[in-house]
C-alpha positions as CSV (number, residue, x, y, z in Angstrom):
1,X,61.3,127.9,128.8
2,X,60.5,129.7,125.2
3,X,60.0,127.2,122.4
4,X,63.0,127.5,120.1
5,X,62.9,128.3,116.3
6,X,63.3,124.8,115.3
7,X,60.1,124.1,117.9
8,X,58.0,126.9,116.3
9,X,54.8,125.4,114.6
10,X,56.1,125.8,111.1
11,X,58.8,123.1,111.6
12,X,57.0,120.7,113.9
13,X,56.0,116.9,112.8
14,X,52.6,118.0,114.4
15,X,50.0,116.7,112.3
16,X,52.6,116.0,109.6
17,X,51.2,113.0,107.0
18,X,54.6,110.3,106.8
19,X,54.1,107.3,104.3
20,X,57.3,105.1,105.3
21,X,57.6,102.2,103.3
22,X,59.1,98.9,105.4
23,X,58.4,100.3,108.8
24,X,57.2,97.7,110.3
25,X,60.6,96.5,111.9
26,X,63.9,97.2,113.1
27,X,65.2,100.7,112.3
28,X,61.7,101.5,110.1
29,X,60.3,100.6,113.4
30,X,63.1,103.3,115.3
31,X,62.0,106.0,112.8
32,X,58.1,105.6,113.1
33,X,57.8,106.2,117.0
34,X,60.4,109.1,117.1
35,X,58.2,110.5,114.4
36,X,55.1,109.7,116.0
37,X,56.3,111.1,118.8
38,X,56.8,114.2,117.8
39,X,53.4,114.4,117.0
40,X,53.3,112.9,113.2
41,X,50.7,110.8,111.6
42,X,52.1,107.2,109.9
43,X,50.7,105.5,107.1
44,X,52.8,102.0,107.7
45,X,53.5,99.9,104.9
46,X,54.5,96.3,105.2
47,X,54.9,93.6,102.6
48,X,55.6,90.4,105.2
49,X,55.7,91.5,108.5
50,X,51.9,92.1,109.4
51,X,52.4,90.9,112.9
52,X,54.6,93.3,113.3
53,X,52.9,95.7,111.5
54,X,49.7,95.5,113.1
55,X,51.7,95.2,116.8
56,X,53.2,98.6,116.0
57,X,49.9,100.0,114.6
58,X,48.5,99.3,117.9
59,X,50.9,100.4,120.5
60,X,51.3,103.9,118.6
61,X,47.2,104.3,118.6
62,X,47.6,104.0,122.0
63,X,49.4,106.8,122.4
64,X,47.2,109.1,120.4
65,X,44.0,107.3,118.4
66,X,43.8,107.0,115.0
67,X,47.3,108.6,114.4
68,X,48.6,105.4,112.9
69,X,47.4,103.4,109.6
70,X,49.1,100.5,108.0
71,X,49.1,99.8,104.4
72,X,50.1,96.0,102.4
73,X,51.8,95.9,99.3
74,X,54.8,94.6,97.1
75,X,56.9,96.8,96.5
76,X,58.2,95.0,93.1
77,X,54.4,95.7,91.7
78,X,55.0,99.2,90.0
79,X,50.8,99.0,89.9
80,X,50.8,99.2,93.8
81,X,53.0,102.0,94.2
82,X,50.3,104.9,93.4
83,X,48.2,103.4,95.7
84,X,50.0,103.8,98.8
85,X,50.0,107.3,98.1
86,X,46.0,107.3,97.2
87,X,45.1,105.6,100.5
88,X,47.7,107.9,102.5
89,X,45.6,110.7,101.3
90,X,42.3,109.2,101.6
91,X,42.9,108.0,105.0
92,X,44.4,111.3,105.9
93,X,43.3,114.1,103.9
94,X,47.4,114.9,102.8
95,X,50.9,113.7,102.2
96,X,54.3,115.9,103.6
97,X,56.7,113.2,103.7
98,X,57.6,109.8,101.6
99,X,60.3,107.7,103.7
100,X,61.9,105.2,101.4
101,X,63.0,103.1,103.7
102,X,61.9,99.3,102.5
103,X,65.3,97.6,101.6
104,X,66.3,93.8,100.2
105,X,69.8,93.2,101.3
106,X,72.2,90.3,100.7
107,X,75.1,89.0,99.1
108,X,75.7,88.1,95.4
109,X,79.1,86.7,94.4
110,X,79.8,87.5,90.9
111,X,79.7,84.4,88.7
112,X,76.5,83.4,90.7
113,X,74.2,86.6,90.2
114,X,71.1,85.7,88.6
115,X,68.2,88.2,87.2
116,X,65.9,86.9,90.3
117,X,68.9,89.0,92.2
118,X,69.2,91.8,90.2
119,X,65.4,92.1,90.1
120,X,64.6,91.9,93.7
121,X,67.7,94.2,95.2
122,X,67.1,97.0,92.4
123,X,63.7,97.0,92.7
124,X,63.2,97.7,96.5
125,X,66.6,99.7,97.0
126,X,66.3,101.9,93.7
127,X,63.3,101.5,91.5
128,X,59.9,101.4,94.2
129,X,61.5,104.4,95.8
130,X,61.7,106.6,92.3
131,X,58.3,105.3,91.6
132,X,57.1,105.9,94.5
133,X,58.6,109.3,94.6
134,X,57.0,110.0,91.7
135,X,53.3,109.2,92.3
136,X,54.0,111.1,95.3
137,X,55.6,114.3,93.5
138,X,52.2,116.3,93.0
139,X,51.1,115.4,96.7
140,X,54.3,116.4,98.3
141,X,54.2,119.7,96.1
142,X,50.6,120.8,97.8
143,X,51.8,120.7,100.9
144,X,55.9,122.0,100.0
145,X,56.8,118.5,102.0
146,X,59.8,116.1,101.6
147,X,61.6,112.9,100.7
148,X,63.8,111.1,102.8
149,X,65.6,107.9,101.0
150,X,68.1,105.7,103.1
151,X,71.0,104.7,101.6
152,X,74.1,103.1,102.9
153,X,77.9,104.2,103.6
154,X,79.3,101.2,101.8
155,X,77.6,103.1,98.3
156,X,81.4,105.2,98.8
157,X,83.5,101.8,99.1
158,X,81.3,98.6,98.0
159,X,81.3,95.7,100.4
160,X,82.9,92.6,98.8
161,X,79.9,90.2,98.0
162,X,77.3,92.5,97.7
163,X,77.7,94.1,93.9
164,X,73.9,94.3,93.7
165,X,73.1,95.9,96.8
166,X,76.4,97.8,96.4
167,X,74.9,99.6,93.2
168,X,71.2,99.6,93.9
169,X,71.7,101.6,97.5
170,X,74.5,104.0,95.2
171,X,72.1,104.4,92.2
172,X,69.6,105.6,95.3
173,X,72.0,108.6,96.1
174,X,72.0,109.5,92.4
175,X,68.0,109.6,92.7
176,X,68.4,111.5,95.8
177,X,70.3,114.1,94.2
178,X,68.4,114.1,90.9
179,X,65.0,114.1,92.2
180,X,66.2,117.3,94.3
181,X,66.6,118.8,91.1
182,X,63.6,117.8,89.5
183,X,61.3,119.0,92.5
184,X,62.8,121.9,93.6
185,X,61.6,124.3,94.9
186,X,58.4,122.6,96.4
187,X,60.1,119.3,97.6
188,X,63.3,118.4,99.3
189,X,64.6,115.3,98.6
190,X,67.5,114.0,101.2
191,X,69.0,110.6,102.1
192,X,70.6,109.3,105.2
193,X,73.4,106.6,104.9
194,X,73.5,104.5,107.8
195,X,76.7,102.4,108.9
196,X,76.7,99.7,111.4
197,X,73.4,100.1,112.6
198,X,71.8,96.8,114.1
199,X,73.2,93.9,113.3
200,X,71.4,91.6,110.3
201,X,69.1,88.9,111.9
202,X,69.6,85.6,111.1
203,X,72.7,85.5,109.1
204,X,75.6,83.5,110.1
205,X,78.1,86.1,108.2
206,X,77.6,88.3,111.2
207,X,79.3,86.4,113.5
208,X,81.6,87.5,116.7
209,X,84.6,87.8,115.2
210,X,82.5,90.1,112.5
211,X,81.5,92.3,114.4
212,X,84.5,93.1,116.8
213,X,85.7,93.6,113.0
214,X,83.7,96.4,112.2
215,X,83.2,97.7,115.4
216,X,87.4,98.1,115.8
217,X,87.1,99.9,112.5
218,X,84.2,102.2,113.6
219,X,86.0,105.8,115.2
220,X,83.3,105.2,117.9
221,X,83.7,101.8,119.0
222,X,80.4,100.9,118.9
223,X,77.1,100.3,116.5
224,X,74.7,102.3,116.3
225,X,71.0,101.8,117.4
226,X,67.5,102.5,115.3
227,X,67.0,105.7,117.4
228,X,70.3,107.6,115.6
229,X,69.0,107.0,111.7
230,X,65.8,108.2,113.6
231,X,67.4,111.3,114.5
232,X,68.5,112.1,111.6
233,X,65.6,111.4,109.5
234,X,64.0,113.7,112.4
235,X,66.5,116.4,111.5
236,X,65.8,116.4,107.8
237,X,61.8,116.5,107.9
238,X,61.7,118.8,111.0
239,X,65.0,121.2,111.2
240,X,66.3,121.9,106.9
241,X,64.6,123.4,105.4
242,X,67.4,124.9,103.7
243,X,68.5,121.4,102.8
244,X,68.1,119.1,99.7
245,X,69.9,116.9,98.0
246,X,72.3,115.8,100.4
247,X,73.3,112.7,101.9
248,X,74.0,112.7,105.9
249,X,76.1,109.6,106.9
250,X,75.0,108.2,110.1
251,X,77.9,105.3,110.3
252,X,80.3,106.1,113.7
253,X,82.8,107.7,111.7
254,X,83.3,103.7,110.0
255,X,83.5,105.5,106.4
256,X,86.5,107.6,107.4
257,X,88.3,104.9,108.2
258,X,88.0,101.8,105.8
């Protein structure tokens, strides 16, 4: 069968660079092997989850050696964040994508928000990611690459209990969109908004009753899995190239009907 236009070499993930920040797990986790497997290099960063980190690193190096790298760091340290980009290129000559995927994400009633809060769930959700972005800007411009943030469909109708979160993941669209602006034309800069997309671990809020909840209130009656923010992270890198600044909800149709 002929190779599509979307296949052609010009839109692959061939040989792509991808830093993705918080891919060690869960749907970071999802995103790098679909990438991977469409023939991406991965620089990996962690900030807790070595095991997991170095578990990944190994099983996608199987695949295809020395395809995968991980990276350490806190994302909080502003100092760190131009070095993930430095060893991305070191390690792998270039840089066409920055995933900003590394999220904090819990409640905070009002009347018991404290700066600790407000530092840790701005920091990860809105300020690494336009640091990042930015030590990355001159990178991403040599090779006319990308940015993919995610976000979150609540950012359209705030979750009760989560007003830091809440504004954090909606000040992240605003960046999207703004940062499309500022590095046009020789960087995209998109953002996917997942729904109910694998449940929390560990927290007792998510209980049975919870999640019939949401999932009654999701048009597709079901959550979705790692592999479909995957897919649509896919889409953006490998098949817009005529898109920027947008935000593609990935959420079951739950936004429409809340």
């Amino acid at each position: 069968m002929e190779p599509s236009v979307s296949d052609s070499t010009e839109n692959s993930l061939e040989n792509k660079v991808i830093l993705i920040t918080g891919g060690a797990k869960r749907v970071g986790a999802a995103i790098c092997r679909m990438l991977h497997a469409g023939g991406a290099k991965l620089m990996i960063h962690y900030r807790q989850s070595a095991s997991e980190a170095r578990a990944l690193q190994a099983e996608l190096n199987l695949q295809r050696p020395n395809s995968v790298a991980i990276i350490h760091g806190d994302l909080l340290n502003l100092a760190v964040l131009p070095k993930l980009v430095q060893e991305t290129v070191q390690h792998f000559g270039r840089l066409d994508v920055l995933i900003n995927n590394a999220s904090s994400y819990y409640a905070t009633e009002l009347g018991d928000i404290g700066d600790d809060q407000w530092q840790d769930l701005i920091g990860s959700n809105l300020k690494a990611p336009l640091f990042l972005s930015q030590a990355a800007a001159a990178e991403l411009a040599k090779t006319k690459g990308c940015i993919v943030n995610i976000t979150d469909m609540h950012v359209e109708r705030p979750k009760k209990g989560y007003v830091v979160y809440s504004v954090a993941k909606a000040g992240l669209v605003t960046l999207t969109k703004s940062l499309a602006h500022e590095m046009a034309p020789d960087v995209r800069v998109n953002a996917v908004a997942p729904g109910p997309v694998m449940w929390p671990e560990d927290n007792p809020q998510f209980d049975e009753v919870y999640r019939k909840r949401v999932i009654s209130q999701t048009l597709l009656k079901r959550i979705g899995e790692g592999d479909d923010v995957a897919k649509a992270v896919r889409f953006l890198i490998q098949d817009a190239p005529f898109m920027t600044g947008q935000v593609i909800a990935v959420d079951g149709g739950r936004s429409l009907n809340l």
